[in-house]
Structure formats: structure tokens, C-alpha cells
C-alpha positions, 0 to 999 in steps of 0.5 A, a space after each residue: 500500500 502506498 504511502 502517499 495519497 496517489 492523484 488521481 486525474 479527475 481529481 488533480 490540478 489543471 498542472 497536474 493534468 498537463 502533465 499527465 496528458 504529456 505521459 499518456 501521449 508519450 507512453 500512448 497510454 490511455 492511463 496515468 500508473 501509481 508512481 507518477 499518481 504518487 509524485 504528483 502530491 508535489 507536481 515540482 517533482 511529478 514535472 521535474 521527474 517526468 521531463 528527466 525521464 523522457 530525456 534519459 529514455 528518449 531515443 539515442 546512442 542506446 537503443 529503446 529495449 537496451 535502456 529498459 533493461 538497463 533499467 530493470 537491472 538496476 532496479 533489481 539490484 535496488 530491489 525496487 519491485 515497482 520499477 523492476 514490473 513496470 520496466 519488465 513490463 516496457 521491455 516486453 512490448 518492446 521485444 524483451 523475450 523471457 529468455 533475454 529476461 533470464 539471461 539479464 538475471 544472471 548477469 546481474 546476480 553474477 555482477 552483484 556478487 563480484 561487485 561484493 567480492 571485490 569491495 569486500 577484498 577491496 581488490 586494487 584496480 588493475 592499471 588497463 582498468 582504470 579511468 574505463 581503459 582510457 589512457 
């Protein structure tokens, strides 16, 4: 249960409603979900929050199914299981077969544990390594 009232459309402000109609026309949904329902309690971080993830998962360098399941990983990682179901559920319609979802899985639990590993040995970085390899 949510911590917070969550806001719904018929009952937000005209700033609010914007904003939700600027969700659903880039998502083309026809329905606004909980978290940004929860955010618009303070619609500064509801707009601030949408217009920073529309640039960051709007088209680039990395393709669309590539951000979402960068997405997924992190948030598994975070153990947020609202972001982990809503982006598993945009990578799938943008391709994401469950085979790839296993697959991701086992690179992130192989990740967390050597990430584990070598904080806990607090393994010096190999010269080749540093800075990303940049000399």
C-alpha cells in the first residue's frame, strides 16, 4: 500500500493534468500508473521527474529495449519491485523475450556478487582498468 495519497486525474490540478496528458501521449497510454499518481502530491517533482525521464529514455546512442533493461537491472539490484514490473513490463512490448529476461538475471546476480567480492577484498584496480581503459 502506498504511502502517499496517489492523484488521481479527475481529481488533480489543471498542472497536474498537463502533465499527465504529456505521459499518456508519450507512453500512448490511455492511463496515468501509481508512481507518477504518487509524485504528483508535489507536481515540482511529478514535472521535474517526468521531463528527466523522457530525456534519459528518449531515443539515442542506446537503443529503446537496451535502456529498459538497463533499467530493470538496476532496479533489481535496488530491489525496487515497482520499477523492476513496470520496466519488465516496457521491455516486453518492446521485444524483451523471457529468455533475454533470464539471461539479464544472471548477469546481474553474477555482477552483484563480484561487485561484493571485490569491495569486500577491496581488490586494487588493475592499471588497463582504470579511468574505463582510457589512457
Amino acid at each position: 500500500m502506498s504511502t502517499v495519497k496517489l492523484i488521481e486525474y479527475h481529481e488533480s490540478s489543471e498542472e497536474v493534468k498537463a502533465i499527465y496528458d504529456d505521459i499518456m501521449s508519450v507512453r500512448k497510454s490511455d492511463w496515468v500508473n501509481n508512481f507518477w499518481k504518487a509524485l504528483a502530491n508535489q507536481p515540482k517533482l511529478l514535472k521535474d521527474t517526468w521531463n528527466a525521464i523522457k530525456s534519459v529514455m528518449a531515443p539515442g546512442s542506446i537503443d529503446p529495449l537496451t535502456k529498459e533493461m538497463i533499467y530493470i537491472a538496476v532496479s533489481a539490484t535496488n530491489s525496487c519491485n515497482y520499477c523492476t514490473n513496470s520496466h519488465t513490463a516496457s521491455a516486453r512490448a518492446k521485444g524483451m523475450t523471457d529468455e533475454m529476461l533470464m539471461e539479464l538475471m544472471a548477469i546481474v546476480g553474477m555482477a552483484n556478487k563480484t561487485n561484493a567480492l571485490a569491495n569486500g577484498f577491496q581488490i586494487e584496480v588493475d592499471e588497463p582498468y582504470r579511468n574505463g581503459g582510457l589512457q
